[in-house]
Structures are given as C-alpha cells and as structure tokens.
MILUMGU-576569 format. One record per residue: x, y, z of N, C-alpha, C in turn; residue in one letter. Coordinates in steps of 0.02 Angstrom, whole numbers, plus 50000, padded with zeros to 5 digits. Each point is the difference from the previous one (the first is absolute). Example, Ala and Ser with C-alpha at 12.3 -4.5 7.8 and 13.67 -1.06 7.14 Angstrom:
BEGIN
506604971650390499555005950000500455006050000a 499825005349964500425005950003499615005550037s 
//
This chain:
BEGIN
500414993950000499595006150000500435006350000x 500474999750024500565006250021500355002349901x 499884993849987500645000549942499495003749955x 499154998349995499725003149963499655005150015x 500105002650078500005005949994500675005349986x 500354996350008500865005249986499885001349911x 499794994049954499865000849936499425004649984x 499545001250035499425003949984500305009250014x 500224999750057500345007150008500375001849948x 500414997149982500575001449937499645000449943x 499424997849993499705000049918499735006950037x 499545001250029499645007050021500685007149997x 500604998850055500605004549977499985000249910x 500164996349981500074999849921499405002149964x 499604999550007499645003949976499775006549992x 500085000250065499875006950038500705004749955x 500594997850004500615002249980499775000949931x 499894996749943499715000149944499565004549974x 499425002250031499725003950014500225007449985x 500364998950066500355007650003500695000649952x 500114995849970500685001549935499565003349945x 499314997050000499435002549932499785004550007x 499835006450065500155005750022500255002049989x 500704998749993500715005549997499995001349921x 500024992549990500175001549925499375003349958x 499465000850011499415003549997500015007049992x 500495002450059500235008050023500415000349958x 500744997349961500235001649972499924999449952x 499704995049952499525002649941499705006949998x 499575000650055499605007149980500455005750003x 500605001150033500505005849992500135002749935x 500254994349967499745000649908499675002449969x 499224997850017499455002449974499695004950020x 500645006349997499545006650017499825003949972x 499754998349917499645000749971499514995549938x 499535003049955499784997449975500185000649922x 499784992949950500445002249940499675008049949x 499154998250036499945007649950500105006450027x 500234999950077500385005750022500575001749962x 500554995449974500575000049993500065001249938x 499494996049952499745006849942499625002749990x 499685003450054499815009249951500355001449966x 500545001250015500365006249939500064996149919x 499574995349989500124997049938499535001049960x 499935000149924499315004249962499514993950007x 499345003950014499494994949988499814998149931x 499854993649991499664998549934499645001649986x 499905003149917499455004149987499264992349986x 499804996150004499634997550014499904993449974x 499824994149975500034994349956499504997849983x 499995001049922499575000649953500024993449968x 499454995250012499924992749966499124998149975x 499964996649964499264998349987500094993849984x 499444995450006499814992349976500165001649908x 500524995249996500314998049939499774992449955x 499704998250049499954991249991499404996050078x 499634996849959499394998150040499924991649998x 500424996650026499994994349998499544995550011x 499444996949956499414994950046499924993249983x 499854996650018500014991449998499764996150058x 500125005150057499944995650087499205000249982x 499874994150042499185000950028500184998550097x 500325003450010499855001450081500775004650011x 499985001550077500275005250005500854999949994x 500455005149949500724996649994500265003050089x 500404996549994500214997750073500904999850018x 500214999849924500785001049994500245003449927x 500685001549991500025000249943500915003450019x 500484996549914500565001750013500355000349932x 500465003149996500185003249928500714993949976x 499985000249950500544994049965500585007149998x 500614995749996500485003449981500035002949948x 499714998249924499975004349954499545003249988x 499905005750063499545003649979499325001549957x 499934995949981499544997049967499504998350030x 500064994250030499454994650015499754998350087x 499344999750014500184999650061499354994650016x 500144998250073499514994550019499455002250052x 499484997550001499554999050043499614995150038x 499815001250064499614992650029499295004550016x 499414994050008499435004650016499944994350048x 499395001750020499244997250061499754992549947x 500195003649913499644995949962500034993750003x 500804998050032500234994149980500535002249939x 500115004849975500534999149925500545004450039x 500694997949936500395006450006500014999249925x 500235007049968499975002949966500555002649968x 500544998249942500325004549956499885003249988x 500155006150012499805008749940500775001249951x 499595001349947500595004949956499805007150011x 500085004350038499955005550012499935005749951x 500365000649961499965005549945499154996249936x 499964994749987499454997449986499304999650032x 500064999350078499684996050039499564993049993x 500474996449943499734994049991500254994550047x 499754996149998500004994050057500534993449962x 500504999050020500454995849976500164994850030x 499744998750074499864992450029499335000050057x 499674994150009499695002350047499734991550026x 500105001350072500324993550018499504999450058x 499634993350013499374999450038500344995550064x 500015004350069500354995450050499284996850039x 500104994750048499614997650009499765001850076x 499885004450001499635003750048500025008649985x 499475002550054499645007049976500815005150045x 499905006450019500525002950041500684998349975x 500175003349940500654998549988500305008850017x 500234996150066500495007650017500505002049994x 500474995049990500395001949960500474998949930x 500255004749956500564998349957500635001549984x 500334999449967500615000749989500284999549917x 500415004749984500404997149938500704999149998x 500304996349997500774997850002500285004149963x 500605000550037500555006349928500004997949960x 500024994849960500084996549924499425001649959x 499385001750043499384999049962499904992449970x 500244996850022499704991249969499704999050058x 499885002350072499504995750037499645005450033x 499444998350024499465003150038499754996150071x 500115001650050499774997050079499345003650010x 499614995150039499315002850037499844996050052x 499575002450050499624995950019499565004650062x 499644995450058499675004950013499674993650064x 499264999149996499614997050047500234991149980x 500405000449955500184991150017500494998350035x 500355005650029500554999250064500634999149962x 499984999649931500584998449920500425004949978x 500684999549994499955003549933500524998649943x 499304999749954500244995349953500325005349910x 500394997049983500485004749951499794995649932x 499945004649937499674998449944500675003149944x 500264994249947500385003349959499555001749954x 500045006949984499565001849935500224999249939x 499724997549959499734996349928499565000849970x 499875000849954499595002149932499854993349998x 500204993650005499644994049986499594998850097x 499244996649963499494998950064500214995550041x 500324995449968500244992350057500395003750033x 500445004549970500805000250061499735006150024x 499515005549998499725005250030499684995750063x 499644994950009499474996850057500584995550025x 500624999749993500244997850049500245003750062x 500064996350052500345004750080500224995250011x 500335006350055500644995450035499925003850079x 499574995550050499975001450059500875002350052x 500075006150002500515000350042499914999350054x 499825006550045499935000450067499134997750021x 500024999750059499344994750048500125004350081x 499485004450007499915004150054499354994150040x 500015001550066499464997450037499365005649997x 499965006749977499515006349983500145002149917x 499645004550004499835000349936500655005849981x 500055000349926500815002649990499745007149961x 500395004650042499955007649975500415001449977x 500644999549974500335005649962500454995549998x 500504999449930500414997249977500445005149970x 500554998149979500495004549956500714994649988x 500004999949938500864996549971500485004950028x 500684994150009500545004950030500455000949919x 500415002650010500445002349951500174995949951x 499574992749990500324996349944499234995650018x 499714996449934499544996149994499944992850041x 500594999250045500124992750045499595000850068x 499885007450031499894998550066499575007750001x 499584997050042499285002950018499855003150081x 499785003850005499665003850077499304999449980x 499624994750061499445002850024499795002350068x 499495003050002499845001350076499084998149985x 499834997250087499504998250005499455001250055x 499544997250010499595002350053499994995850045x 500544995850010500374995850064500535004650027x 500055004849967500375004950044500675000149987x 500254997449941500604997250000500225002049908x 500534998150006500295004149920500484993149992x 500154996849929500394994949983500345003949950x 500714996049978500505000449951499784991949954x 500104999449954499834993849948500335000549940x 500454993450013500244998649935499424998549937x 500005001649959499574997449944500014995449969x 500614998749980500134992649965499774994250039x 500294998950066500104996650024499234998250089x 499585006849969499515001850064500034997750074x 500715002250015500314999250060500005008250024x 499844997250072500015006750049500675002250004x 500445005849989500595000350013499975003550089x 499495006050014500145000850058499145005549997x 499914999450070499315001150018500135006350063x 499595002749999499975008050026499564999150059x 500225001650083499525000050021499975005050045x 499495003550018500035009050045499455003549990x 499504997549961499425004550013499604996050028x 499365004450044499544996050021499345001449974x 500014999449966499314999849956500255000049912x 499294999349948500195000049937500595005049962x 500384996049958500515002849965499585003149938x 500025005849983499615004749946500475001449935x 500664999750018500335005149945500634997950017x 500674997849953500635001249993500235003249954x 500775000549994500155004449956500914998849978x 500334997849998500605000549967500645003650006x 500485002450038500475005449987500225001249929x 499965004549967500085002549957500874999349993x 500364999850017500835000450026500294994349959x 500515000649978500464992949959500214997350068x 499754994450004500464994850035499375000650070x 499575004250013499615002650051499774991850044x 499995000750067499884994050003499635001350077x 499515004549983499344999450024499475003549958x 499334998750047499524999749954499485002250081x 499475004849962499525002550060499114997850000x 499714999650057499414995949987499565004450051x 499275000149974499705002950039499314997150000x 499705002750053499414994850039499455001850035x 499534997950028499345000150029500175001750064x 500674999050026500195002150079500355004850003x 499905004849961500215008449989500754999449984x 500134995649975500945000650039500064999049903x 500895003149984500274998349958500604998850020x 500144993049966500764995050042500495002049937x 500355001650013500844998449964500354995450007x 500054994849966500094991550000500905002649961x 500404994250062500664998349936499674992350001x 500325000649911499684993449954500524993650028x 500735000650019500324994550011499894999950073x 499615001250041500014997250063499404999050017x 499485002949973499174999350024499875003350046x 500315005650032499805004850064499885007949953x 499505001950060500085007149979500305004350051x 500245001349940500785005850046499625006850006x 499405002649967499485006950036499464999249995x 499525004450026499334999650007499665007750014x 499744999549964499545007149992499265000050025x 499595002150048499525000950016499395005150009x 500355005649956499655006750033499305000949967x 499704993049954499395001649960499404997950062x 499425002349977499515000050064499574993549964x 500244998449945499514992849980500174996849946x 499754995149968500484994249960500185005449944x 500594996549987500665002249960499854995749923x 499715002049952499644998249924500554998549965x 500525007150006500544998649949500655003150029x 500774994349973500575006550002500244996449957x 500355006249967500375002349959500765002450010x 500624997449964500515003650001499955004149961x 500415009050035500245005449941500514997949977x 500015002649945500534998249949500685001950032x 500494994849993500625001450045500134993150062x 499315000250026499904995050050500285001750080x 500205006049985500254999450091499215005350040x 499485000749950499365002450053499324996149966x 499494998750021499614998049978499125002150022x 499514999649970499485002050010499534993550018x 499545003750036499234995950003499305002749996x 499434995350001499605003250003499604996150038x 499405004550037499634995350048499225002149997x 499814996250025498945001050012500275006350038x 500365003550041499965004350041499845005549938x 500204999649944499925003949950500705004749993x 500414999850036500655000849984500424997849973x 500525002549969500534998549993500725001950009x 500524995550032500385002250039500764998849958x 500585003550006500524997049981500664999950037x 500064994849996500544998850069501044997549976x 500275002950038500645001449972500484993250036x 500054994049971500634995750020500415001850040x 500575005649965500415000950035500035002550080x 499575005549991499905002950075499334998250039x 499714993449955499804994850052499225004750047x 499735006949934499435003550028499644999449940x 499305003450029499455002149953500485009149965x 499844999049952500195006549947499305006349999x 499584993949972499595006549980499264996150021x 499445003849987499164999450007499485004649943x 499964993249961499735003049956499084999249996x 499695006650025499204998050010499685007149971x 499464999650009499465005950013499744999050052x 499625005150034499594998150064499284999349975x 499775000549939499464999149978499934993049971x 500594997949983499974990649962499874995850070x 499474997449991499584993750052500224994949991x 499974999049922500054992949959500734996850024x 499974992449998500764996349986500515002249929x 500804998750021500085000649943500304991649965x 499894997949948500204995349989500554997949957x 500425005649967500554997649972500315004449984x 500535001249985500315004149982500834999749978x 500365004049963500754999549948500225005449997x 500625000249998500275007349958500295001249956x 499995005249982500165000849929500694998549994x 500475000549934500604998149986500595002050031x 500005008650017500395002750009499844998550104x 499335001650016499834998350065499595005450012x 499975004849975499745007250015499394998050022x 499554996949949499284999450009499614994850003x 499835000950058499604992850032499314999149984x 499734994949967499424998249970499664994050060x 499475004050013499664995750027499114998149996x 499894994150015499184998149975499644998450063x 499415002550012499485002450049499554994849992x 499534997850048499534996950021499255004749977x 500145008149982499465001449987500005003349921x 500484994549964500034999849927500315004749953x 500475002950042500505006649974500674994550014x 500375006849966500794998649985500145006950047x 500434999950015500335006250048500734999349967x 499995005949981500795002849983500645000650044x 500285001050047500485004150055500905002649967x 500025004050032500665002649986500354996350060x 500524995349989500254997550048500395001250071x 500365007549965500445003250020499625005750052x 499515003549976499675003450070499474998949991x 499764993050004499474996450020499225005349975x 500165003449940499285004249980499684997149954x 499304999150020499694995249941499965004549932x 500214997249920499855005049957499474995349948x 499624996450019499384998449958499674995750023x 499354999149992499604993849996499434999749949x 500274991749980499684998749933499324995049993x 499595002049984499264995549997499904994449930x 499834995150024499734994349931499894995450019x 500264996650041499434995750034499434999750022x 499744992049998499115001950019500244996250071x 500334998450019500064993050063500755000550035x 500155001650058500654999950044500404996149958x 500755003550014500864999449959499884991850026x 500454997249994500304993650023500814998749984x 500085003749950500574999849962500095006549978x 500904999949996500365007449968500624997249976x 500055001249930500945000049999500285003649945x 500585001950015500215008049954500584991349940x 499835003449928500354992749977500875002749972x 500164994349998500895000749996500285005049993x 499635002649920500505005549983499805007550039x 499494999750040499625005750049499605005349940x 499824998649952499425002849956499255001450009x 499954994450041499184999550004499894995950055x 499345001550045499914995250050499454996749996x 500044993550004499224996349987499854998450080x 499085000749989499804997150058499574995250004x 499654996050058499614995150003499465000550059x 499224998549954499795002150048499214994750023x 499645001350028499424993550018499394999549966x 500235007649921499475000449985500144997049945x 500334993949990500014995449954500755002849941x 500165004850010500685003549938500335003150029x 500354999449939501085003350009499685006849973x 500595004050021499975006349965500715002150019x 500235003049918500555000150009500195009849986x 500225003550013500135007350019500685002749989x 500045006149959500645001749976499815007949986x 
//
C-alpha cells in the first residue's frame, strides 16, 4: 500500500509540474504575440476589390455535391455527391468524362492523384476506394479497396506521388495507406470526436500534414511518428476545413462558428480572425489564392466571401447558389475557383 501511494504522489507532483511548464511556456509564447498580423499591416495598400462571376455551371448530380477537387492539369476536376456518383468534369467544356456509381449514397469524399490516372472516394461505406480512369467501361468499374475505417470516411487526399493516401474519419482517427499494396503504413490518433478535414504540407520533403475536427481542435501530425507535435483550439465549434497557405509554415480553417482563423507554425499562435459580426451561418470551406493574399471562402448561407488575408478586410461576397457551400477550391494554376454545393452543382468563378 505504501509503494502505491509513494507512486500516486509522484504521478500527481508530475503532473502538477507539467502543468505548470504549459504555463510558462504559454507566457512566453504570448511575449511574441504583441501584436496582430493586420495591425502590422496597415501601412500596406488595400486591395481595390475582387471582381469574379460564374464562368461555368456544372450539372449531372441528383443530390447534394458534397466534395470536389481539381486534377493537376488544370483542367479537370472531380466530384462526389449524396447521389452515390463521382464525377469527371472537363472544366473549360463542362462535359462529363467519367462517372462512376459507388455502392452506397454519402460519398464524402474525393481525391485526384498528381498523375491524374487515379481518383479516390468514399464516404458512408467506412472505404476508400481508388478508381484508375479509363475511357474503356470494364477498367472504369473496376476498384481497388484501400483503406477500411470502423466510421464513415470524410476527407481523403493523395500524398505527393500516386502510391500512398491520407484519410480521415468519423472514428476520430486519420490513416496513411499504401495503395498498391492496401496496407496501413501508420494511423493518427488525438482527436476526440469526428475527423472533418486534412490537408498536406505544401513543403518539399514536408513531413507533416494537419487535420481538423468535430472537437474544435486542429492537430499538427509528424507523418513518421504518428504524434501530434501542436494543437490549436481557439474555434468555438467543429472545425469543416483547413487549409495550408501557400509556403506551408501557416495555415487556415474554417468552422460552424462561422469563422475563420489562421494560425502560424512557427510561433506556435493564432495570426489572424477572419469574421463579420453579422455572419450567423457556418463556414464550410475555404483556400487561398496563389500568391496567399486572398482567402476564398464558402458559407452555409450560400455565398462565397472574399478576404484580404493580410488585414483581415472582407473585399466581396458572391451569390449563386440555391443551397449551402460544401466545397471550395482555388485550381492549380490560381485562375479560377470552383465551388460545390447541396444544390445539386459546381460552379466554377473567374
């Protein structure tokens, strides 16, 4: 009895000690942050405003699109709906160039591989399963089951080469997957509730990747060890989407709180707060533009919101939807941004 109370004191000291190191280092973070980034530019010219209209009206879904992601050649991009399909677009056409019937409804998510030869989805079958695209029907209806979640699978994304895959799911948990071989290479674990959104470091050689979730938190995962080395919490409710800025050492999110926040790696804070006090609505996705300046984001109450990144001033909001965003993404070459939405179509904006 003695020995386990001598062990119980020492875990309580240690903790207690722990505690107070996350204090300190707390205080000295904020010494740093004694200011804000659109304090730090005022003195920079504001943008005179951003001028885009619906260019392209994508339709084919019969239920609400639910994902959507741009091929490397600019060109072409994919979609999943509610319908059960995902969807090839040739974008400058808006003709339909594959369209592939998975076997269940809620396909939430997709993906297109850098090569453009494969397409990942999946959604309420707990799957996700990768399709080489083909112009011939036999080798179009084939799959190849990779990953197998115990919940249903929200957001996928290829890593830097067509072999190995990120999903995250609503077991709360994010996997790495070989493709060839549909072996788990290493499994993510730190949130407590559904995984909504990952995202990639943008960086050569980058070797983490950020995930965000239903338990307000966005984790900063390193990929060779399976821990997350940060954690961000300052949203007041689930976390829809993040995004890396271009560069990769800050990154964005967006949440039902209807904010969006962008938070800086290095110095390990929130940067900026990007809202109105009049937006109620969630926000559900959002990108930035090429250079980073301007942050595009898609609303729950069927607008696009413009922002200047840099002193956080909104300079537009754009109407065409009949039914809440679900989807946003600015495509490769940063020309045009297509969106996705529940009222059955893409719309793409330039």
């Amino acid at each position: 009895m003695a020995c386990c109370t001598e062990t119980e004191d020492t875990l309580d000291s240690l903790s207690r000690e722990a505690e107070q190191l996350k204090i300190r280092i707390e205080e000295e973070i904020c010494k740093y942050h004694d200011k804000e980034l659109k304090n730090v530019a005022e003195r920079l010219q504001s943008l005179q405003g951003c001028h885009m209209k619906v260019r392209r009206i994508l339709k084919g879904h019969q239920g609400k699109v639910l994902c959507m992601d741009w091929s490397g050649d600019r060109r072409h991009l994919v979609s999943s709906s509610q319908d059960g399909k995902v969807i090839v677009w040739d974008a400058f056409t808006t003709n339909k160039e594959h369209a592939i019937s998975m076997p269940t409804t809620w396909v939430m998510a997709c993906s297109y591989s850098p090569s453009g030869s494969l397409v990942a989805c999946g959604g309420l079958d707990n799957k996700c399963s990768v399709f080489k695209l083909s112009y011939d029907d036999a080798q179009n209806a084939k799959k190849q089951t990779v990953a197998m979640h115990t919940s249903y699978m929200s957001c996928c994304k290829f890593a830097n080469s067509d072999h190995q895959i990120f999903t995250g799911s609503g077991d709360s948990t994010c996997g790495l997957w070989d493709v060839e071989s549909n072996q788990l290479i290493q499994s993510f674990h730190g949130h407590y509730s559904d995984v909504m959104s990952l995202d990639l470091s943008p960086s050569e050689g980058g070797n983490i990747f950020i995930s965000g979730g239903c338990d307000k938190k966005a984790h900063v995962w390193d990929i060779r060890t399976g821990r997350v080395i940060n954690s961000f919490d300052d949203h007041d409710s689930d976390i829809n989407c993040v995004r890396f800025y271009p560069g990769g050492d800050t990154f964005g999110t967006a949440s039902d709180d209807g904010k969006l926040r962008l938070f800086d790696l290095r110095a390990d804070h929130l940067l900026s707060t990007y809202y109105k006090d009049h937006v109620i609505f969630g926000a559900a996705s959002l990108d930035f533009s090429i250079s980073g300046r301007i942050l595009f984001a898609g609303y729950h109450d069927y607008t696009v919101h413009v922002w200047d990144t840099l002193k956080s001033e909104r300079l537009a909001v754009y109407y065409g939807h009949d039914n809440r965003l679900s989807s946003l993404r600015v495509s490769p070459d940063g020309t045009c941004v297509c969106t996705g939405s529940w009222d059955q179509t893409l719309r793409i904006w330039a």
